[in-house]
C-alpha positions in Angstrom: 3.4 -4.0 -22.3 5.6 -6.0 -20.3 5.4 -5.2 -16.7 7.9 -6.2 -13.8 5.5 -6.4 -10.3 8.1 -5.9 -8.1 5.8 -7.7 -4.8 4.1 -9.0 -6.8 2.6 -12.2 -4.7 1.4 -9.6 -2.1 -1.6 -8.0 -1.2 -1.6 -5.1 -3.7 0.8 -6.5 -5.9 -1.8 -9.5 -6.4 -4.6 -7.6 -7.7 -2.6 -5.2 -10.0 -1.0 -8.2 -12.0 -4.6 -9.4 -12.0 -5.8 -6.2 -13.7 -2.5 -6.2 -15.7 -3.7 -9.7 -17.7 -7.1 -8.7 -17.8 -6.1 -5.9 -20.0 -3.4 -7.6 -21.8 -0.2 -7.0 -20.1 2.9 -9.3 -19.8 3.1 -9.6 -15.8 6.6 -10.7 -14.6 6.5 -11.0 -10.5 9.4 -10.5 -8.5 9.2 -12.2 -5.4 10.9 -13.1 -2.5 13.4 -16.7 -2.8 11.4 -18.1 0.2 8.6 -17.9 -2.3 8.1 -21.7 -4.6 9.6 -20.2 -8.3 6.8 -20.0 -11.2 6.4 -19.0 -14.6 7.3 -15.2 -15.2 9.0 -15.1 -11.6 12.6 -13.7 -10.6 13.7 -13.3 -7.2 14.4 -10.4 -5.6 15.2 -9.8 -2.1 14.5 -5.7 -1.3 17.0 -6.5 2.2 19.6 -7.2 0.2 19.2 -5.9 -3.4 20.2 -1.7 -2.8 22.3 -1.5 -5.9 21.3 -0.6 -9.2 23.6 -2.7 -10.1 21.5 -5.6 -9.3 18.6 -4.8 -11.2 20.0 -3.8 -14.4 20.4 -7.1 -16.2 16.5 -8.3 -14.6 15.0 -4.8 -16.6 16.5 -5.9 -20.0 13.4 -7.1 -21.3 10.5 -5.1 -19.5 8.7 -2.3 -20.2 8.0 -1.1 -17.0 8.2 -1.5 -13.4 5.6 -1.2 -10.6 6.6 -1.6 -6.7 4.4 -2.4 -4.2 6.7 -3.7 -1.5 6.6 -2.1 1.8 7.0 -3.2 5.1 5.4 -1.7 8.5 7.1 -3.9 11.7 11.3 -5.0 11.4 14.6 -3.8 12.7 15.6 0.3 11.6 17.8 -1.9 9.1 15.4 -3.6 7.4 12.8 -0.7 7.0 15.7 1.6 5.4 16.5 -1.1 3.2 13.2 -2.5 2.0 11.4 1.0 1.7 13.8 3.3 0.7 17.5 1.8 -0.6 16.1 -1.0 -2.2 13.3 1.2 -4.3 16.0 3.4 -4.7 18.4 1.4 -6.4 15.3 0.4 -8.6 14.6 3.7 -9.8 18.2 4.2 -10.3 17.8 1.1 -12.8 14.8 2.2 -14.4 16.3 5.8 -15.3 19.6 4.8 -16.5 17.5 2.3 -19.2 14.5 5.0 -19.6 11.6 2.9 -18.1 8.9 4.0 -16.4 8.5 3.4 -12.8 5.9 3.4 -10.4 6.4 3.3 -6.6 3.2 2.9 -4.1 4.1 5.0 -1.2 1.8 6.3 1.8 -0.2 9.2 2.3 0.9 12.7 4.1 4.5 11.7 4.9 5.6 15.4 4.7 3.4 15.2 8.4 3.6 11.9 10.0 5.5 11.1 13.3 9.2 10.3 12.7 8.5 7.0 13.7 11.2 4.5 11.8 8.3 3.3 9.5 7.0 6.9 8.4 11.1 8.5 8.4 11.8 5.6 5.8 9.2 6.1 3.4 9.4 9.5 3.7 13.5 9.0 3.2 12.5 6.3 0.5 10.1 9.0 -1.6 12.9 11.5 -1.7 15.3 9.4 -3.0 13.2 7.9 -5.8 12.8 11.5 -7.0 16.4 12.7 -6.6 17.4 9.3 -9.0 14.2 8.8 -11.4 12.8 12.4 -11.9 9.7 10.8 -14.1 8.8 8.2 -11.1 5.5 7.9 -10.3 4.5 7.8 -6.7 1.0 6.8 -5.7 -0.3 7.5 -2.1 -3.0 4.8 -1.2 -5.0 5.7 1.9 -6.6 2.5 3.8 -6.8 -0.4 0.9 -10.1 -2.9 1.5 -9.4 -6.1 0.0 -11.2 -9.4 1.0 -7.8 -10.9 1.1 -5.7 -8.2 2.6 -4.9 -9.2 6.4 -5.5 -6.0 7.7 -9.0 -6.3 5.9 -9.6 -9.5 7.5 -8.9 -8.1 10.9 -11.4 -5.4 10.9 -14.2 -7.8 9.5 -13.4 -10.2 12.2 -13.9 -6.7 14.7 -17.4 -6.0 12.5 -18.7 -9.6 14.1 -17.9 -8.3 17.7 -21.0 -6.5 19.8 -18.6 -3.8 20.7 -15.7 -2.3 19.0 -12.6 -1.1 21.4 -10.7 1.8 19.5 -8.5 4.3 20.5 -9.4 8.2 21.9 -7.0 9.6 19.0 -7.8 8.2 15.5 -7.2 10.6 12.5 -9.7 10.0 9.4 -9.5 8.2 6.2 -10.8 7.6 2.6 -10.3 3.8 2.2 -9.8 3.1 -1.7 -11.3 -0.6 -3.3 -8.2 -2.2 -4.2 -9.2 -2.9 -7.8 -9.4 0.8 -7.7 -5.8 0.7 -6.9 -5.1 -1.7 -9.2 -6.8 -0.3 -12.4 -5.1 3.6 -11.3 -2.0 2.5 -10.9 -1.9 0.6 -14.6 -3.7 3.7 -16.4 -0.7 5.7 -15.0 2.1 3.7 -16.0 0.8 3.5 -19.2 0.4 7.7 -19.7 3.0 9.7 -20.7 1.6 13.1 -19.0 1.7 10.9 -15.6 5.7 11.0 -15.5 6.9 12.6 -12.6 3.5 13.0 -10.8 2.4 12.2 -7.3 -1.1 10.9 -7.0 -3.3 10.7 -3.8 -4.8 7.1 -4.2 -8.3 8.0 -2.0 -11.8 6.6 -1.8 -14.8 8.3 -2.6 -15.4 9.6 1.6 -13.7 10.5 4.0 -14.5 8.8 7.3 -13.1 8.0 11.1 -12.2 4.5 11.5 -14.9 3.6 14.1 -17.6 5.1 10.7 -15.5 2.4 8.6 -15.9 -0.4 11.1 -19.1 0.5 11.5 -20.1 0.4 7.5 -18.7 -2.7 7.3 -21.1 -4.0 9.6 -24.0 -2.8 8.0 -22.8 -3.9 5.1 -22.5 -7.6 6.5 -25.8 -7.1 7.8 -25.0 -6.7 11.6 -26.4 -3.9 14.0 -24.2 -0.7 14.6 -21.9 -1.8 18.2 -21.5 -0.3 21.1 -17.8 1.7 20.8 -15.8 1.8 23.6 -12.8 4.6 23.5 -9.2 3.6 25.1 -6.6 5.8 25.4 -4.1 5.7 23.4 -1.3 5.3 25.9 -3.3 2.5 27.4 -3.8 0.9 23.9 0.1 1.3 22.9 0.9 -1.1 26.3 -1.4 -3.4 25.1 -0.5 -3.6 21.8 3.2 -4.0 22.5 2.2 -6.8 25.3 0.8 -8.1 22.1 3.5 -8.2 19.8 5.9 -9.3 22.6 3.7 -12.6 22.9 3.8 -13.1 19.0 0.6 -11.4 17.6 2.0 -10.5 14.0 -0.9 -9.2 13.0 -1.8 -6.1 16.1 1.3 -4.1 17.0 2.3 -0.9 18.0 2.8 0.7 14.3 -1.3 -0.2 14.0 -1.7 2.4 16.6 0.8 4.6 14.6 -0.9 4.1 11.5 -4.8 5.0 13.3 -2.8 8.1 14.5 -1.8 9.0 11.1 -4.1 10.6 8.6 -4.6 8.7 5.4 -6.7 11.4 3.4 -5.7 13.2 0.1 -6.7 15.2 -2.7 -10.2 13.1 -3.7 -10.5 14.7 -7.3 -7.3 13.1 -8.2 -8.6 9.6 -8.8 -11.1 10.9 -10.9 -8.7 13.7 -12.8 -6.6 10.3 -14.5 -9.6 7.5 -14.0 -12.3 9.9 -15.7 -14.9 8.2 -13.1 -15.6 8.1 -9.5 -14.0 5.5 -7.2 -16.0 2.7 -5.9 -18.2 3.7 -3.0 -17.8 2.6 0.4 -21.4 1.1 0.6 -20.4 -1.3 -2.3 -16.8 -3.0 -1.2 -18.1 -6.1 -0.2 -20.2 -6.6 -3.4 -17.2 -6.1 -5.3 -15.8 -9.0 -7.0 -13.1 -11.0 -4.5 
């Protein structure tokens, strides 16, 4: 199968055109121009490219289409284009030429703040379904990676003899991204998946101090003392933190530990036919 990876020299994207040549698969990237141009690579550019239009003639030759771009922190504009017109447009292009598409979304959008990141994936998930009705949108919760930067930032806070976290976190049921990965290519490739939304969720559900807290064990450090902020108190520093340049620790992470990011943990198994990786073991995983 070929495969268009729309994102796919990001995080997620990464690992699933990994998985994709593992198992066979033709990967074609698409990829920002910024990025240097290589073998099976287009350019896309999810700001600017909201018509189907535009993606028509780049489908003529794939199979199927995967996106896993998404972005968290930018202008309303730039949010409504990049997770919602843009992917829009795409499933517009994919339906018109009868390809399957998958889109990876975000868990419990039907109850997240209206924030401008949660309103435009949730405006994003409706209008993939009211232009491909056989999309198929995958809800990750937390995704540990040893190379995804929000990954990184909580293993550099696993080093630290005491963890500072806000009063008001909501739990999750972090995924291995090679669990992503291998989900999301067993469901474009199966028929009965068309039109399905699958919760993408770990094994247990825990707060995020318990996460923090396993990966130190893990690493082989002591539990840490926890220290709880409020949450008004931890927004003003965060945005003190973006305003100086942090990239990295913003306001939308507070949104995001406010935010819920469990699911329906049978459905992994349901299309996988085995259990997801367990916490305990994300670090032993393969890198």
């Amino acid at each position: 199968m070929k495969i268009l990876i729309v994102g796919g020299n990001g995080f997620i994207g990464r690992h699933i055109a990994r998985a994709a040549v593992k198992l066979g698969h033709h990967v074609v990237r698409a990829v920002r121009p910024s990025v240097m141009a290589a073998k099976d690579t287009i350019n896309c550019n999810m700001q600017r490219d909201i018509a189907a239009k535009t993606w028509l003639p780049r489908l003529a030759n794939i199979d199927s289409v995967i996106n896993c771009v998404g972005v968290l922190r930018a202008p309303k504009n730039v949010l409504q284009a990049v997770n919602c017109d843009a992917p829009a447009a795409l499933a517009t292009a994919c339906a018109e030429l009868k390809k399957p598409f998958l889109h990876i979304s975000a868990l419990g959008l039907n109850h997240a703040a209206n924030t401008p990141y949660f309103s435009s994936k949730r405006d994003g998930e409706n209008a993939i379904r009211a232009a491909h009705s056989g999309a198929i949108i995958v809800r990750p919760s937390v995704v540990f990676g040893h190379d995804s930067p929000a990954t990184q930032l909580l293993l550099m806070q696993s080093h630290l003899p005491v963890l500072c976290l806000p009063t008001d976190t909501k739990a999750i049921a972090p995924i291995h991204v090679d669990d992503l990965a291998a989900l999301c290519l067993s469901l474009i490739g199966t028929v009965r998946a068309l039109g399905c939304d699958v919760d993408a969720v770990g094994a247990e559900e825990c707060s995020i101090a318990s996460y923090v807290q396993a990966l130190r064990t893990a690493r082989g450090n002591p539990r840490a003392a926890l220290v709880r902020v409020p949450n008004r108190w931890m927004r003003m520093g965060l945005k003190c933190a973006a305003f100086c340049g942090a990239r990295r620790i913003t306001p939308e992470a507070l949104d995001l530990m406010e935010h819920a990011h469990t699911g329906d943990a049978r459905a992994f198994t349901r299309w996988m036919r085995r259990a997801p990786a367990a916490m305990a073991s994300f670090q032993t995983l393969a890198h």
